[in-house]
PADO-347003 format. One record per residue: residue number from 1; residue in three letters; x negated, y negated, z negated of N, C-alpha, C in turn. Coordinates in steps of 0.2 Angstrom, whole numbers. Each point is the difference from the previous one (the first is absolute). Layout:
BEGIN
  seq  type    n_X    n_Y    n_Z   ca_X   ca_Y   ca_Z    c_X    c_Y    c_Z
  NUM   ALA      X      Y      Z      X      Y      Z      X      Y      Z
...
//
This chain:
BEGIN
  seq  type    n_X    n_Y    n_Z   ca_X   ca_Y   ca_Z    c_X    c_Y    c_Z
    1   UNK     -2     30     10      6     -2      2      1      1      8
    2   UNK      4     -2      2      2      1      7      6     -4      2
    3   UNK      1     -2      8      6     -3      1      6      2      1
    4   UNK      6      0     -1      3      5      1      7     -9      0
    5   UNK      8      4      2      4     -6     -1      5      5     -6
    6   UNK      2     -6     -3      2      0     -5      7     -4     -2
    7   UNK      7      2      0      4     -5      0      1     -5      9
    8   UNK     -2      5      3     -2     -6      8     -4     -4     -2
    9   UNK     -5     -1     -5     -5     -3      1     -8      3      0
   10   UNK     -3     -2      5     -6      4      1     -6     -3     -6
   11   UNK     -1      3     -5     -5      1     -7     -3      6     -1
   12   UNK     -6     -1     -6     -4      3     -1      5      5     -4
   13   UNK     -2      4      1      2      8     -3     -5      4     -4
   14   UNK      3      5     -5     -6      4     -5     -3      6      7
   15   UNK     -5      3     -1     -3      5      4      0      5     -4
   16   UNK      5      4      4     -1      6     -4     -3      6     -1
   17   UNK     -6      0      5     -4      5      1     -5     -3     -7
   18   UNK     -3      5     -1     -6     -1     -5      1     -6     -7
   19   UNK      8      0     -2      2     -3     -4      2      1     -8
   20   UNK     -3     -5     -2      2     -1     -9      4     -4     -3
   21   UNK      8      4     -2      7     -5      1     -2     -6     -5
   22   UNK     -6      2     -4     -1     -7     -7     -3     -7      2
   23   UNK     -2      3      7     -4     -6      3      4     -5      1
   24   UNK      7      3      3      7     -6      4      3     -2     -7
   25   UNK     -1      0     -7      6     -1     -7     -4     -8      2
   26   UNK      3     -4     -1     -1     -5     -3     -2     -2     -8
   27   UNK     -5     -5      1     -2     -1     -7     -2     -9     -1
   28   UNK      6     -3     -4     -1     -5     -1     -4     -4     -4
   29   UNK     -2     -5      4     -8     -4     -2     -7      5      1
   30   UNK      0      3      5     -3      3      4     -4     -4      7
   31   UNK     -7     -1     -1      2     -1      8     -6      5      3
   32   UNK      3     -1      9     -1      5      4     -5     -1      5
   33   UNK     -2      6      6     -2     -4      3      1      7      7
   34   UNK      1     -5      8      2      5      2     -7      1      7
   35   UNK     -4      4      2     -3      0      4      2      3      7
   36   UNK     -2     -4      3      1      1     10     -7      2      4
   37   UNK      3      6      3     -6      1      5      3     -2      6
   38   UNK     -3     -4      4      0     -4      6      0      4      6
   39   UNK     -5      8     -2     -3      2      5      6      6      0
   40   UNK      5     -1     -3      6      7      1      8     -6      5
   41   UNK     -2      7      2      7     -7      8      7      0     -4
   42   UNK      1      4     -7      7      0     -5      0     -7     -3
   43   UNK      6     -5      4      1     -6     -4      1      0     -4
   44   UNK     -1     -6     -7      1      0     -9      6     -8      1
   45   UNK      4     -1     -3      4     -3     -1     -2     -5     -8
   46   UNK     -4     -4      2     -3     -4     -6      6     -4     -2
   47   UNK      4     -3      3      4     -4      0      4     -2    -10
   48   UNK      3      6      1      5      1     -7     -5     -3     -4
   49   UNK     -4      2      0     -6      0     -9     -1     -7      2
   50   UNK      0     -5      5     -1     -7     -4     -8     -1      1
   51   UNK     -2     -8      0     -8      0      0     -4      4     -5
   52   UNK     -5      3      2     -5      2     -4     -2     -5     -5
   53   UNK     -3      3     -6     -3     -6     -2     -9      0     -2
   54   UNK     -3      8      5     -4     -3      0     -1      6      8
   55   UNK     -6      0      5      0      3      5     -6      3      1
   56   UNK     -3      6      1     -7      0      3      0      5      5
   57   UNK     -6      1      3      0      1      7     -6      5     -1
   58   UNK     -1      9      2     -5      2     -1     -1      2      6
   59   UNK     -4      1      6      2      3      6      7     -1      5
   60   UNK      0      4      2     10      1      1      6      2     -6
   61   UNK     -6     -2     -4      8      1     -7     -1     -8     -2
   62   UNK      6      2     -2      4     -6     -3      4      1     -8
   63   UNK     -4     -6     -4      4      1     -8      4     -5     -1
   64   UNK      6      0     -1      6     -4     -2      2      0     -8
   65   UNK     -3     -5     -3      2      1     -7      7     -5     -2
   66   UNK      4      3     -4      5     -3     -2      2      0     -8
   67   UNK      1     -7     -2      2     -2     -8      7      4     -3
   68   UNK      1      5      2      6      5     -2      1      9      4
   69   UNK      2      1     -3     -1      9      4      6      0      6
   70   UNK     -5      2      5      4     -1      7      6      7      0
   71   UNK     -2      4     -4      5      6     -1      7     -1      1
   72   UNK      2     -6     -4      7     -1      1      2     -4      7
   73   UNK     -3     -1      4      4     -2      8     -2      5      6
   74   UNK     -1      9     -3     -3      3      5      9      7      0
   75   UNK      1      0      4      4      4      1     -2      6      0
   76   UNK      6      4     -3     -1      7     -1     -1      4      3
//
């Protein structure tokens, strides 16, 4: 993903370099998870997707898990 604004609102965007359109479909009762690198100066908009419900930390990454597929709050 990437940040981009959308609607005048500044959110996470699909990235379309090096992209798979099946990865953005949505799938319900799926859950997901979104990973951060800390050590990339590109901001991630965690916001939309809501508490994680579970978090872990490898180095400078970061794993964000979520009890539904974040697919559906990521703009086109």
């Amino acid at each position: 993903m990437t940040a981009c604004i959308n609607n005048a609102v500044f959110t996470d965007c699909r990235l379309y370099l090096h992209m798979i359109t099946s990865w953005y479909t949505p799938r319900p009762g799926e859950r997901t998870f979104l990973i951060i690198d800390s050590a990339k100066p590109e901001p991630v908009i965690t916001t939309p997707f809501g508490t994680p419900s579970a978090e872990y930390q490898v180095g400078a990454m970061t794993m964000l898990v979520y009890p539904y597929d974040i697919a559906q709050k990521i703009a086109p």
